[in-house]
N, C-alpha and C positions, 0 to 999 in steps of 0.2 A: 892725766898722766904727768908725771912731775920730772921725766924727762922728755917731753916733747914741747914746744918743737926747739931740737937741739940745733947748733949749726950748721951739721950736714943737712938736717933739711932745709934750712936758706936756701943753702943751695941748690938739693935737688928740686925744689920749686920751681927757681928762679931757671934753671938748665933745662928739668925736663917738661916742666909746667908751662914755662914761657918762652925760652930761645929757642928751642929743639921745634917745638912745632911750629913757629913762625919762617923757622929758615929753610923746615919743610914743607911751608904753604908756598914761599918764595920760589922754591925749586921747583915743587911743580907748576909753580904757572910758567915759571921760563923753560921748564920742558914741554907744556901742553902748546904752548905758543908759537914755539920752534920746528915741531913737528911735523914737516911736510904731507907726512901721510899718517893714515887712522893705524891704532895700536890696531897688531896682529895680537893672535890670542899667545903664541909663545911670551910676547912680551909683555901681554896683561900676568898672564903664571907667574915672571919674573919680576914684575909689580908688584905682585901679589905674595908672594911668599916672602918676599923681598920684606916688605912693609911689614909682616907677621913679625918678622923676627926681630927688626927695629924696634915693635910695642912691646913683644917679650924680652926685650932687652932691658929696657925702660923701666918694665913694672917690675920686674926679676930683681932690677938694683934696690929700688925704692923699698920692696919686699924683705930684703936681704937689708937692709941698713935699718927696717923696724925691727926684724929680730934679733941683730944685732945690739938695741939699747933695750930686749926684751921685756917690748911691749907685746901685750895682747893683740890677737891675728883679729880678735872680735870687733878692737875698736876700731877697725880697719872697712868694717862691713863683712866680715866674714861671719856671720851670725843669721840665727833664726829672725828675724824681723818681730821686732821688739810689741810692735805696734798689730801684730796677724790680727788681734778682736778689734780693732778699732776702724773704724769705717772713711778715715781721711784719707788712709793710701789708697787705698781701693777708690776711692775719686779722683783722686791723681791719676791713679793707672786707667781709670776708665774714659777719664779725658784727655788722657795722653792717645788712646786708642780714637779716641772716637776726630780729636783735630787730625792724626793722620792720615783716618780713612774718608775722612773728608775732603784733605788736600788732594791725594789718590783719586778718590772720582772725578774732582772740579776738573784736575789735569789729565783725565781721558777721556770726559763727557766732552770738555767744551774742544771744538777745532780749533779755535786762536790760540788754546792752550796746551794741547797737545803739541801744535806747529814748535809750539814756544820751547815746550819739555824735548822735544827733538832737537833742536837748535843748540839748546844750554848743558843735552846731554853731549852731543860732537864737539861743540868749541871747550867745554869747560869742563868737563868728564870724560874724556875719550879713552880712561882707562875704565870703564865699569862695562862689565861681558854683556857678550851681545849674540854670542852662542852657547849652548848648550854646553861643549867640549871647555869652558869657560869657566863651570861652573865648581867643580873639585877644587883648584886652586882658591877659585874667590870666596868660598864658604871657608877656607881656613882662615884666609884674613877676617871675614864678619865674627869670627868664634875669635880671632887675636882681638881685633876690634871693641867687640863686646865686653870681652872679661879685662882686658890690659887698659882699656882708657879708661873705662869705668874705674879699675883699682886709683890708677891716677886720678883722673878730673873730679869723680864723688870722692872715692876712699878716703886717699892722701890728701888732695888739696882741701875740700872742704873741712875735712877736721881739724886742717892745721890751720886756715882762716879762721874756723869756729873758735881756735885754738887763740888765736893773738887779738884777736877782734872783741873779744870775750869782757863786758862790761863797757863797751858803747853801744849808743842806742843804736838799735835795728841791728844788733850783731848777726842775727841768723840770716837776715835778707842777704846781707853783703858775702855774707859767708856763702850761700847758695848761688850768688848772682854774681861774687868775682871771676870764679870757676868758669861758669857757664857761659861770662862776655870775650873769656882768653879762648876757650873752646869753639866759639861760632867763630872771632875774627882769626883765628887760624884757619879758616876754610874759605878766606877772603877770595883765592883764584877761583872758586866755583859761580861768583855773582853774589850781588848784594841779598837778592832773593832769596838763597840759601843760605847766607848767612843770618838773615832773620827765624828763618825757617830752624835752622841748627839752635840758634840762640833759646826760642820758645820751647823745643824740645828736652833741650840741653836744662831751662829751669826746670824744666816737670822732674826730671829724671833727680837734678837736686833736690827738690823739695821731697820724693819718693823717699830717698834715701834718707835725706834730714829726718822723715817721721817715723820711717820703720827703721833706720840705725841699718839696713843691711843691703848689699849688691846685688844679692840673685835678683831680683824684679828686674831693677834696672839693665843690668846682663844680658835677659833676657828678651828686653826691649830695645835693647839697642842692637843685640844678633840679628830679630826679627825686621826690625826697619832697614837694615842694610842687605839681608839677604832678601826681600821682600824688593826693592830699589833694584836689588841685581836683576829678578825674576821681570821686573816691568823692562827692565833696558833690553833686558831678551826679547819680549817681546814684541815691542816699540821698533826695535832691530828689523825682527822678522816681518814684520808687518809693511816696512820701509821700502825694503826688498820685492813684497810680491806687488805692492803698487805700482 
């Protein structure tokens, strides 16, 4: 594209790619910290729809300022996945499945682990539902979630590192891997643990993208791991309760 990347997106990178989520990894640990008592579900909704509108704010500009220079929505990842015959996404996606239903067992089979996943959900997560009536609101965030960061962290950024990176060696690595290191350390209040956890995720879902050129997988991966993450806190919850 021989107007990209223009100077608005300098900026929007550098705004919504890098400040924006940093200052709201910042906030919420000094809200999760501060907190005397465990979020009510009113205030998880208000979390929660809260935060939706934030992402659709975000992706909504970035959106609006590539049609603006009237570029293609395609090079965006808005497209049939270029790669559907080729059998490398479909290893990605299957090992993207298969590390998190692994991590998922290891952390409900073992009891040190579980103890632990309870622990790290109260101190460092204390907004993720833990009821049922929890569950409306927080599915709208997993759908902002999935669709809104994805267009950012794959769509946007990756193509525009791909973009200026573009004839040093290992361009795609860094291109997938700049993305994916600003994405896990903005979730630094949850613990190092998650942050790793986000970071390995967060390359699958690049590399996904890198080979099929398109969002829906990833979209769809990334819905399903956070409404999946809700479904276990519910339960973890209720479980806490009848002990």
């Amino acid at each position: 594209m021989e107007n990209f990347p223009a100077f608005a997106d300098w900026i929007l990178v550098l705004v919504f790619g890098v400040f924006l989520p940093f200052i709201s990894g910042v906030r919420s640990a000094a809200v999760f910290k501060e907190m005397k008592v465990e979020f009510d579900s009113a205030t998880k909704r208000r979390f929660y729809l809260g935060n939706s509108f934030f992402l659709f704010i975000i992706a909504a500009v970035i959106m609006l300022v590539w049609g603006l220079y009237q570029r293609p929505y395609s090079q965006l990842g808005f497209a049939t996945p270029a790669s559907l015959g080729k059998s490398i996404q479909w290893w990605m996606i299957g090992l993207f499945v298969l590390i998190y239903v692994v991590d998922i067992i290891h952390s409900m089979t073992s009891d040190n682990e579980l103890d632990k996943t309870i622990s790290r959900m109260e101190e460092q997560t204390p907004f993720m539902p833990t009821r049922i009536k929890d569950l409306p609101a927080y599915i709208i965030m997993c759908i902002s979630a999935g669709v809104f960061e994805e267009i950012v962290f794959r769509g946007y950024m990756i193509t525009f590192f791909k973009t200026i990176l573009a004839g040093i060696p290992s361009a795609a690595v860094w291109a997938v891997m700049t993305p994916a290191i600003i994405f896990s350390l903005a979730h630094y209040y949850q613990g190092p643990k998650a942050v790793f956890k986000i970071l390995v995720l967060s390359l699958l879902f690049g590399m996904i993208f890198w080979h099929s050129g398109s969002l829906y997988a990833v979209i769809i991966l990334h819905f399903l791991v956070d409404f999946v993450s809700g479904l276990l806190t519910i339960y973890l919850a209720k479980n806490k309760t009848q002990s």
